[in-house]
C-alpha positions as a Markdown table, in Angstrom:
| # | Residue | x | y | z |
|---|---|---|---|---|
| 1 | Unk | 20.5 | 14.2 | 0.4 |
| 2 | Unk | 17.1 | 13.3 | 1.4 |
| 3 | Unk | 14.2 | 15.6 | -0.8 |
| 4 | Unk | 13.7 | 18.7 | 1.6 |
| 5 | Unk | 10.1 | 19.1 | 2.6 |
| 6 | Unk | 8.2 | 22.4 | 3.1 |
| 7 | Unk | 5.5 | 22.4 | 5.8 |
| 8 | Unk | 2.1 | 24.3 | 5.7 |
| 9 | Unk | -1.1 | 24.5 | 6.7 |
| 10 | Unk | -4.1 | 24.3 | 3.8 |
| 11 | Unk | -6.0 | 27.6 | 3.3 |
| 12 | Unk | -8.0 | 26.8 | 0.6 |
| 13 | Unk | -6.0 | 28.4 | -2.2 |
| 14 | Unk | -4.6 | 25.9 | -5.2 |
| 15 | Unk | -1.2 | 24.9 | -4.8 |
| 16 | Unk | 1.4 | 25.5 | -8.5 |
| 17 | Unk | 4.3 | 24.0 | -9.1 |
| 18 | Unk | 7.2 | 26.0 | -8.8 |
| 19 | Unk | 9.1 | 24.8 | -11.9 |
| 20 | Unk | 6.1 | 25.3 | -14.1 |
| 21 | Unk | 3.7 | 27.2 | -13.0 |
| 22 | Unk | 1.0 | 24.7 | -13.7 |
| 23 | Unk | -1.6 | 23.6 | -10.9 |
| 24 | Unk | -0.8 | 20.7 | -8.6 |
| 25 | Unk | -4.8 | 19.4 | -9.2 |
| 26 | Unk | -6.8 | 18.7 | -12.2 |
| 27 | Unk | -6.7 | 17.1 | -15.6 |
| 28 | Unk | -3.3 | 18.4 | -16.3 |
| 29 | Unk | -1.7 | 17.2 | -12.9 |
| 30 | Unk | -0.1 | 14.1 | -15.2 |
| 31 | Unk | 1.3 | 16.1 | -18.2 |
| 32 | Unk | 3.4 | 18.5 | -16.1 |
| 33 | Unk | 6.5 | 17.1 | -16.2 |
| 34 | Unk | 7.6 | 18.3 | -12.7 |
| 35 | Unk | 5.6 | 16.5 | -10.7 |
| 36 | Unk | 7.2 | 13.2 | -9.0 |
| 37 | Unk | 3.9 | 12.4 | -6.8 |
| 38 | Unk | 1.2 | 13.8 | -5.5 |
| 39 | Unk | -0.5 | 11.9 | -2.2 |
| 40 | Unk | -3.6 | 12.4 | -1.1 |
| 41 | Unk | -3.9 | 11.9 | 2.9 |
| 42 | Unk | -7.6 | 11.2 | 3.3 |
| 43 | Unk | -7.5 | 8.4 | 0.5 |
| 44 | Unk | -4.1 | 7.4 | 1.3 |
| 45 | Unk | -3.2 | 7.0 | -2.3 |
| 46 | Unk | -0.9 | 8.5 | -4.8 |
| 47 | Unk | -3.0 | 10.8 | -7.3 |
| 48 | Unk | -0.2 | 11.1 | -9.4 |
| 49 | Unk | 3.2 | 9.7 | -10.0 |
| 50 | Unk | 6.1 | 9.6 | -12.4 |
| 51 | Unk | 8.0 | 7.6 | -14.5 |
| 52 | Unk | 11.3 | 9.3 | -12.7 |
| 53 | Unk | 9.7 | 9.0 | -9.4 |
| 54 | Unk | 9.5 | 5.0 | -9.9 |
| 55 | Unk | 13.1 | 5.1 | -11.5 |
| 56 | Unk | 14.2 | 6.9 | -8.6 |
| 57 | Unk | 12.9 | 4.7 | -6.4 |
| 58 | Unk | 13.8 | 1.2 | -8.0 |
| 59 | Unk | 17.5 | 2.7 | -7.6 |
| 60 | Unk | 17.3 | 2.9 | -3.8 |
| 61 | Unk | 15.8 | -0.8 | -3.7 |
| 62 | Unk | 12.0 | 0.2 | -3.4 |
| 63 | Unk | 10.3 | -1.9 | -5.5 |
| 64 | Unk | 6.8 | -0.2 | -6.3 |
| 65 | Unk | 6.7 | 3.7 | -4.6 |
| 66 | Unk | 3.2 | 3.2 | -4.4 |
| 67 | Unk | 3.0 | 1.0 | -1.6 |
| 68 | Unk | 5.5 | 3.2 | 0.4 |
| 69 | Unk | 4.3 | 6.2 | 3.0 |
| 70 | Unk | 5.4 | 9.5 | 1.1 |
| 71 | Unk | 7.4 | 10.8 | 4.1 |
| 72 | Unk | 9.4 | 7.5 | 4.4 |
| 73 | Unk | 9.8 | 7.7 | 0.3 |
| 74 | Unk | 11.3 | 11.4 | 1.0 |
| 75 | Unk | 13.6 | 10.5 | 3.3 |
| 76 | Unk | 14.6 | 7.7 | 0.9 |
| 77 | Unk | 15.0 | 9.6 | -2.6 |
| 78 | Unk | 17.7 | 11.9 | -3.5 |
| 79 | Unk | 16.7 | 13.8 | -6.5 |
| 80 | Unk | 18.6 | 17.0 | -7.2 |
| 81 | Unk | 16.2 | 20.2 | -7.3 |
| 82 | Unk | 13.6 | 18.5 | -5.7 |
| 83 | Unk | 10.9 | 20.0 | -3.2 |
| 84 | Unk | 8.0 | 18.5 | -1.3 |
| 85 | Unk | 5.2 | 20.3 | 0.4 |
| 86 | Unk | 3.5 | 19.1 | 2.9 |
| 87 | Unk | 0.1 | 20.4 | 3.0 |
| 88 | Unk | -2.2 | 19.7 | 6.3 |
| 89 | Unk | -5.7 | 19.8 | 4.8 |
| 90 | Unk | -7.6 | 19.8 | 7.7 |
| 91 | Unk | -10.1 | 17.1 | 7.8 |
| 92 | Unk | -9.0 | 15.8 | 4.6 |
| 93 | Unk | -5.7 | 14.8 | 6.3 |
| 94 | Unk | -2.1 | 15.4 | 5.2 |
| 95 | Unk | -1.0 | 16.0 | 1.5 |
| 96 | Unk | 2.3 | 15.9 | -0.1 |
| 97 | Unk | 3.3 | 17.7 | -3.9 |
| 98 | Unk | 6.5 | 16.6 | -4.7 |
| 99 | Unk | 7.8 | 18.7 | -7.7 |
| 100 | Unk | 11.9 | 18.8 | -10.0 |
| 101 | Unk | 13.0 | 21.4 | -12.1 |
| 102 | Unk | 11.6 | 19.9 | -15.7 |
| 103 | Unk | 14.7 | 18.5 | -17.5 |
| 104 | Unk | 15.5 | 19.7 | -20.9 |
């Protein structure tokens, strides 16, 4: 089952991960371990990705995730847990956080 995708509309406030609590921006964006990716629309690059993320990937025959649009990537992955937000920023485009519960 694709990653399901939650839809919203930015309003200025910082956006947490559900499965940790931790902020989605920031210096400690690549130590929570519940963050997939993070895409940022107005660069069109990935901020952040994971180790699991390009595991994930690799085992649905994409090669390197971060040449592939987020929303084709979500459609793609099946990743039990998983949640994606997709945040429109306004002029600084369209944003996805993709977050998994943290694995023990």
């Amino acid at each position: 089952m694709p990653i399901p995708i939650v839809k919203f509309a930015y309003e200025g406030e910082t956006l947490y991960s559900p499965f940790t609590g931790e902020p989605a921006l920031g210096e400690g964006l690549s130590a929570d371990d519940s963050v997939l990716f993070v895409h940022f629309g107005n660069g069109g690059a990935y901020a952040a990705i994971s180790d699991r993320l390009k595991a994930a990937a690799k085992a649905v025959g994409i090669p390197d995730s971060e040449d592939v649009d987020p929303e084709k990537l979500l459609k793609k992955l099946s990743v039990p847990g998983a949640v994606a937000f997709r945040v429109d920023a306004g002029w600084n485009g369209i944003n996805y956080y993709c977050f998994t519960p943290v694995e023990d």
